[in-house]
N, C-alpha and C positions, 0 to 999 in steps of 0.2 A: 504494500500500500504506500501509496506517495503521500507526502507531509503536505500542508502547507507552504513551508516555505520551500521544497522540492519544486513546485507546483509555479511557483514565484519564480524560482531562474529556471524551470522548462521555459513556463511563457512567455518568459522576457527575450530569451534566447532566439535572436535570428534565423540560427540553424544548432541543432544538436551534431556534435558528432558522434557515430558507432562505431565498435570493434565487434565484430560478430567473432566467436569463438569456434575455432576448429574442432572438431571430433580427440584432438587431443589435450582441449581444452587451452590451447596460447589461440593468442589473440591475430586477428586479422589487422592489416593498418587500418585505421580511422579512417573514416570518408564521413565528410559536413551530407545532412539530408536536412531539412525542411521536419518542423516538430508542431504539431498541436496538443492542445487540452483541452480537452471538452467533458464537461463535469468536473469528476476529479479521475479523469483517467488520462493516459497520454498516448498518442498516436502519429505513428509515420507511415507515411504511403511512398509508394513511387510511381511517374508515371504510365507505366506499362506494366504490367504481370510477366514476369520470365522467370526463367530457373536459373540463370546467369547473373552473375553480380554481388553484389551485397544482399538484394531482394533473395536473391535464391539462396544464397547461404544462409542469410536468416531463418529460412521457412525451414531448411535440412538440421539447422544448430538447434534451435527455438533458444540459444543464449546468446548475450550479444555484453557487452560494454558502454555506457554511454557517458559524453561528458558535455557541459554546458559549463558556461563561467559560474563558477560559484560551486558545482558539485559533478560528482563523477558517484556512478554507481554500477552494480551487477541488476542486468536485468534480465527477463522471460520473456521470449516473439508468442505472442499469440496470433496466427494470421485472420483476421475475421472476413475478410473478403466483403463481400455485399451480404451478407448474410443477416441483415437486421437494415431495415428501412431506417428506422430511425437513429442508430450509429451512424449510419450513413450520411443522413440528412444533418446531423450533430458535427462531424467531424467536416463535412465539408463547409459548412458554414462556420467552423471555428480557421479553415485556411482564408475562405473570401474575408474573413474579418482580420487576421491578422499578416496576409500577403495581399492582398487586395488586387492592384493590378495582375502581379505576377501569379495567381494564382489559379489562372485557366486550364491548363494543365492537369491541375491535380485536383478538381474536381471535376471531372468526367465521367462517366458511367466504366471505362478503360479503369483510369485511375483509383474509382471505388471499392474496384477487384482487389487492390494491392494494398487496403487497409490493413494495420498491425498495429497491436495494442503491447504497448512494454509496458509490463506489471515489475516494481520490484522484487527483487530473486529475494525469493527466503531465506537460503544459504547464503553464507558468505555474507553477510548483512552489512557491512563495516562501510562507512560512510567516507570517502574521500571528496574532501572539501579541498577544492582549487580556485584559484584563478589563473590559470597560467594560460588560458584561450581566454582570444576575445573576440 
């Protein structure tokens, strides 16, 4: 479960970056994606659905790494895909609200397919507070 103030530098954050985690459990490099929150959950999509990339390693890991100015944590890919109208309708109206122009793309009925909700990981719990992105 994300805190409050978690919730404070997800949304403030431009962009999140991910480590998605190998089958041997080290880390992939970061790559910056596009972060929302809608309720008190947090969600990244990508434009297209593939097996290739980050998107697909996510989906094979379901662990990933993420970090934002202010916090770094261990988290869980859950893919939700389109599979609930109203996540849907939630998550994309929280990118039109905080990308606005730029966020044609990742509200498309394509883009809605490749919804993924990072839940904090149970394990491993221990909070790494940063700033060293910005």
């Amino acid at each position: 479960m994300w805190s409050a103030d978690d919730l404070g530098h997800l949304g403030a954050a431009g962009e999140l970056e991910i480590a998605v985690r190998r089958p041997d459990g080290s880390l992939r490099p970061w790559l910056p994606i596009w972060v929302v929150c809608a309720g008190e959950q947090v969600y990244v999509r990508s434009w297209h659905r593939r097996d290739t990339g980050w998107f697909g390693q996510a989906l094979r890991s379901r662990r990933a790494r993420v970090r934002v100015p202010g916090l770094e944590a261990e988290v869980t890919v859950e893919d939700l895909g389109d599979t609930s109208a109203q996540v849907t309708a939630d998550v994309s109206d929280a990118y039109r609200t905080k990308y606005s122009a730029g966020a044609g793309s990742m509200v498309t009925a394509e883009a809605a397919t490749t919804t993924l909700r990072l839940d904090r990981s149970q394990s491993g719990r221990t909070d790494f507070r940063t700033s060293s992105i910005t």
